[in-house]
C-alpha positions as CSV (number, residue, x, y, z in Angstrom):
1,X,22.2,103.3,113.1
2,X,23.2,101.8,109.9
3,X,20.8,100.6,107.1
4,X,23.2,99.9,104.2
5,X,27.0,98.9,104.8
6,X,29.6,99.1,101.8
7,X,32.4,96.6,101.8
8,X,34.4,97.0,99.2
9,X,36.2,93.8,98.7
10,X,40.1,92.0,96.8
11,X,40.1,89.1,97.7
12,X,42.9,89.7,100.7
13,X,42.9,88.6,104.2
14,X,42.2,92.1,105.4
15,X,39.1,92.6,102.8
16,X,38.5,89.3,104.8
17,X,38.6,91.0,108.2
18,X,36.5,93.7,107.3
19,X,33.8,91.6,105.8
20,X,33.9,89.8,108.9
21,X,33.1,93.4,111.0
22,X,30.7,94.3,108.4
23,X,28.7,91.5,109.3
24,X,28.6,92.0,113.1
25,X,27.1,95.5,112.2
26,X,25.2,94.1,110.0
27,X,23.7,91.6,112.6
28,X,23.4,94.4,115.1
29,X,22.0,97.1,113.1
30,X,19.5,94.7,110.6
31,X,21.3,96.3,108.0
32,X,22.3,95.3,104.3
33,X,25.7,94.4,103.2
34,X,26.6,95.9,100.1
35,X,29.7,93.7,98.2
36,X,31.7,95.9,95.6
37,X,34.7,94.7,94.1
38,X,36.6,97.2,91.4
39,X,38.3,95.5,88.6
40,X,41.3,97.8,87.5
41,X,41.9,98.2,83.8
42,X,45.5,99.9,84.5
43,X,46.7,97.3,86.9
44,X,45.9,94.1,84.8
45,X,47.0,95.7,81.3
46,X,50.8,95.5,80.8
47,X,50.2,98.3,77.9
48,X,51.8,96.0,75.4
49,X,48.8,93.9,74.4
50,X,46.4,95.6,71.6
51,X,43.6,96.5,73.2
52,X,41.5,93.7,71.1
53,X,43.0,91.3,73.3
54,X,43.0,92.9,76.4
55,X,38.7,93.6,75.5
56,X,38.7,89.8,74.4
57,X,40.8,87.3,76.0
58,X,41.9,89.0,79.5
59,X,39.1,91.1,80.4
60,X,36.4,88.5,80.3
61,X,38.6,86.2,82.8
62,X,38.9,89.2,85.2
63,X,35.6,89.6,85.5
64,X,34.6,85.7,85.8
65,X,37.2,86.1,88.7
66,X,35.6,89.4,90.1
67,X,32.0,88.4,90.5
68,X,33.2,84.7,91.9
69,X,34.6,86.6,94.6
70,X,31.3,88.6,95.2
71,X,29.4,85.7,94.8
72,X,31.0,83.7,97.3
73,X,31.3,86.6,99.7
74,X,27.7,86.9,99.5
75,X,26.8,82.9,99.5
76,X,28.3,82.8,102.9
77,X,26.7,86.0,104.6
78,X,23.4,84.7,103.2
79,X,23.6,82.1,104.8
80,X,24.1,83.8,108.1
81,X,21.1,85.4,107.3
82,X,22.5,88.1,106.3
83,X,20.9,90.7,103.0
84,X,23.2,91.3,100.7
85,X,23.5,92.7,97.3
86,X,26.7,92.4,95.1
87,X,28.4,95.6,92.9
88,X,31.1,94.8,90.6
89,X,32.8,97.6,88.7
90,X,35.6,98.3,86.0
91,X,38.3,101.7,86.8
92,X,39.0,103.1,83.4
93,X,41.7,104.8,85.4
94,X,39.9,106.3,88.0
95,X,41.3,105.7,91.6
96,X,39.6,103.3,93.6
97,X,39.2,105.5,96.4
98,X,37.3,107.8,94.1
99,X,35.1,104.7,92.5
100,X,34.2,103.5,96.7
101,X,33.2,107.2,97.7
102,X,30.8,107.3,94.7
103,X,29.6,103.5,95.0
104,X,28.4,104.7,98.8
105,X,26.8,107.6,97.1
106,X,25.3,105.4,94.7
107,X,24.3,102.7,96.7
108,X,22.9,104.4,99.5
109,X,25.0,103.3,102.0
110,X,25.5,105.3,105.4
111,X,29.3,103.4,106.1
112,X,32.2,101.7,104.6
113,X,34.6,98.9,105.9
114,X,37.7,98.7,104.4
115,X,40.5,96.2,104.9
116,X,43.7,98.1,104.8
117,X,46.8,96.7,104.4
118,X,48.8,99.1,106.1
119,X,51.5,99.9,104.2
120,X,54.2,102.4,105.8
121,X,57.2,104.3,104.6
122,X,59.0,104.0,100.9
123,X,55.7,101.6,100.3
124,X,53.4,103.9,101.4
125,X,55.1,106.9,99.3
126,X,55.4,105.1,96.2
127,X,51.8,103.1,96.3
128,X,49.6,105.7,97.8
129,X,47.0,104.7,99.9
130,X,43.7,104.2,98.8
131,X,42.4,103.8,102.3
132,X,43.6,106.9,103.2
133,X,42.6,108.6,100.5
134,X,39.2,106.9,101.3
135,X,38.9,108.5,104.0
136,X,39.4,112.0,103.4
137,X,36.9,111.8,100.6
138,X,34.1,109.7,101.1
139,X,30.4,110.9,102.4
140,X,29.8,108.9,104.7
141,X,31.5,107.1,108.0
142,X,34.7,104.8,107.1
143,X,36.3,102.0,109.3
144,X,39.2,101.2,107.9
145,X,40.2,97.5,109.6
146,X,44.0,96.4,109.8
147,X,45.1,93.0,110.1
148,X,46.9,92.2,113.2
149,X,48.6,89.2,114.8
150,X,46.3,88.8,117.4
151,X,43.0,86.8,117.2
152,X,39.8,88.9,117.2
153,X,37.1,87.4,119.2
154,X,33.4,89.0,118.8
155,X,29.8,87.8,120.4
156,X,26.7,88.1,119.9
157,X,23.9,88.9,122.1
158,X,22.8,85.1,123.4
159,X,26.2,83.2,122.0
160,X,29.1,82.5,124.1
161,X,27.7,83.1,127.3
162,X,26.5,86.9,126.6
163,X,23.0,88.0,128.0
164,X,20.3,87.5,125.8
C-alpha cells in the first residue's frame, strides 16, 4: 500500500512514537522510511546576533545536531532491516507544515507520520499547530500519532505468539 513513508522527526518522545509506527508500516508494506528533520532559522536566532555569527558559530552546531539525530534514527531502523534515506532541511521562515507537505512531494512519499504533541487551548491559540496545519495541506495520507500514558504493544506476523 505504501512504498515511501515520511517521518518528519525533533528529537521528542512523540517524533519517537511515530518513528516507531513508521516502522511497523514499513515492515508490513516493504516500504522505505524517509527521515526529515527541519532546522528553523527563526526559532534558534534571538534576532540580536549579526547574522555573521548566527551563519558562523550557531548555525553549523544546529546542523551537526540535526543530522546526528537523522543519523541515529536511521542507524537503528537499519538495523531492523529497515531502508532508509535521511533529509535534513533549513526554514528560512517558511512553516514547517509547509516545508513537510513539499518534502512528501519531493520525496515521493505516499504518507506521513507525525508525532504531535497535542497542545490544546491558550497553547494551541498562541503556538499554532503544525500538525494540524499538516493535515489540511499535505498531498498525501497523514497519521498524526499522540503520546499517551498507556503502553503501546504491536506484533508482528511470527513474534509473540501471532500466526506466521
Amino acid at each position: 500500500m505504501y512504498s515511501r513513508i515520511l517521518v518528519p522527526l525533533d528529537g521528542s518522545p512523540t517524533a519517537d512514537l511515530a518513528l516507531h509506527h513508521a516502522a511497523v508500516l514499513a515492515r508490513l508494506n516493504g516500504a522505505t522510511i524517509v527521515l526529515l528533520h527541519v532546522i528553523e532559522e527563526m526559532k534558534h536566532s534571538n534576532g540580536f546576533e549579526r547574522p555573521r555569527i548566527y551563519i558562523e558559530e550557531v548555525r553549523p552546531g544546529f546542523l551537526a545536531a540535526g543530522q546526528k539525530l537523522l543519523d541515529e534514527a536511521a542507524l537503528r531502523l537499519r538495523q531492523e532491516g529497515l531502508a532508509v534515506e535521511t533529509v535534513l532541511l533549513e526554514s528560512k521562515g517558511e512553516r514547517v507544515s509547509v516545508l513537510i507537505a513539499q518534502q512528501a512531494l519531493t520525496t515521493q512519499c505516499e504518507l506521513v507520520v507525525l508525532g504531535t504533541h497535542g497542545r490544546r487551548g491558550v497553547d494551541r491559540l498562541l503556538m499554532g499547530s503544525d500538525a494540524e496545519q499538516l493535515a489540511r495541506i499535505a498531498p498525501v495520507p497523514v497519521m498524526l500519532v499522540r503520546q499517551s500514558q498507556s503502553v503501546i504493544v504491536t506484533a508482528t506476523p511470527g513474534q509473540g505468539g501471532t500466526p506466521a
